[in-house]
N, C-alpha and C positions, 0 to 999 in steps of 0.2 A: 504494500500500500504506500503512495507517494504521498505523506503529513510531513506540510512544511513545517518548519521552525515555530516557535513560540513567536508570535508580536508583542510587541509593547502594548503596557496597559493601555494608553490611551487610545491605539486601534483597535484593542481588543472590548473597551466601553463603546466603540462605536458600531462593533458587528451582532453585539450579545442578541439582537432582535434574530439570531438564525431560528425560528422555532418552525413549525407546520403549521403554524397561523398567528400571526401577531397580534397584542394588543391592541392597535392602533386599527388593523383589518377588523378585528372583532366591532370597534366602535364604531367602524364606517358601515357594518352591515346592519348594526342596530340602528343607527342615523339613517339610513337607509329606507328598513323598516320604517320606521315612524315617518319617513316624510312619505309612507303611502307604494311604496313602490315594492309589489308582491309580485310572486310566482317565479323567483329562481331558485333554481338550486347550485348548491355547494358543492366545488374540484368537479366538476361532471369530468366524465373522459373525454375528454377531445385533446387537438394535439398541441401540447406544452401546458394542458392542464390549468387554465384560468384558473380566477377564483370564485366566478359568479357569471351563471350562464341563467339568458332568458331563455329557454327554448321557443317556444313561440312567436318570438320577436326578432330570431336569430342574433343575439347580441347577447356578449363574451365582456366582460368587465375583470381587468386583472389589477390587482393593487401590489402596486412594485416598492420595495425599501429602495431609496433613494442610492443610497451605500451599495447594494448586493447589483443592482439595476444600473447602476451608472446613469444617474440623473443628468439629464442634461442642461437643465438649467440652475442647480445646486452647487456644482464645482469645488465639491467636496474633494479633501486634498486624500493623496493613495496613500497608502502605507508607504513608511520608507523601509522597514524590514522585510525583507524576503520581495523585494517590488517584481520582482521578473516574474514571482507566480500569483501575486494579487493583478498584474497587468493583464498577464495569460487568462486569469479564472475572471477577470472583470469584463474584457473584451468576448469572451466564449460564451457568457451569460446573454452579453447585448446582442451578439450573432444569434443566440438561441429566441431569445425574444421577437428577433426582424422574422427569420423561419418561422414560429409561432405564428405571428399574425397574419404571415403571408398565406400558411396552410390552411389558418382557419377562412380569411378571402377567398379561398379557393375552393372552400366548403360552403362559399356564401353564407359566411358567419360576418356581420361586424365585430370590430374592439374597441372598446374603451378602456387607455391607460387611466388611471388614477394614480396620481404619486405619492409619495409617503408625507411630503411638504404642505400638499394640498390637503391634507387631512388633518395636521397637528397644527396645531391643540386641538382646536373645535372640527371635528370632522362633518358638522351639521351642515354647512354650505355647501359645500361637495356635495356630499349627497342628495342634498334639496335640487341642484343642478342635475345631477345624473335621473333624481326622479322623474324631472320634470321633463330631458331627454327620453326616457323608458316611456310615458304617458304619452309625448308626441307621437312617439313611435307605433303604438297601440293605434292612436286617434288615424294611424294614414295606414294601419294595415286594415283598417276594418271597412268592409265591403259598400 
């Protein structure tokens, strides 16, 4: 098994969110809930495994850490220990993310990023927004 090195604490306070669903995920889906916006489900299988599928609506809503994702508008600084395999494992993430979305367009699925930025503190706006996107979208599929 290839386990880099140790990083420094101050990298290592910034990655701790590695869980199978984050805090911050969890608040955006209750936020979510409450602003009215029902009927997905949770990791559905599809490819790269969002985090919140409409099926009905075809629309795939992934909520990405800024850190793990390589935030583009964040410009959060890398690790300087071990930087060759945070660069490698940063960049292979963002490739898998571009294939993700593209596979699911090709499934005639839409995406919505949601960034980790966009949700802290208050993840309520966000949400309010994404409902009000899922509601339109309802309003133009319906016959």
């Amino acid at each position: 098994m290839n386990t880099p090195p140790a990083s420094s604490p101050n990298a290592a306070s910034t990655m701790r969110a590695n869980r199978a669903v984050s805090r911050r995920e969890v608040a955006f889906r209750k936020a979510l809930w409450a602003a009215g916006a029902r009927g997905y489900r949770l990791h559905p299988p599809l490819p790269g495994k969002p985090d919140l599928f409409f099926p009905k609506l075809r629309l795939a809503i992934c909520v990405n850490g800024c850190f793990w994702h390589y935030c583009p508008s964040c410009n959060l600084p890398k690790p300087k220990a071990n930087g060759e395999f945070w660069a490698r494992k940063l960049a292979d993430t963002r490739q898998r993310d571009i294939a993700m979305t593209t596979l699911l367009k090709e499934s005639g699925i839409d995406t919505i990023v949601v960034w980790e930025h966009d949700i802290r503190p208050d993840p309520r706006p966000t949400a309010a927004a994404v409902a009000r996107m899922v509601a339109e979208r309802r309003v133009e599929q319906r016959p």
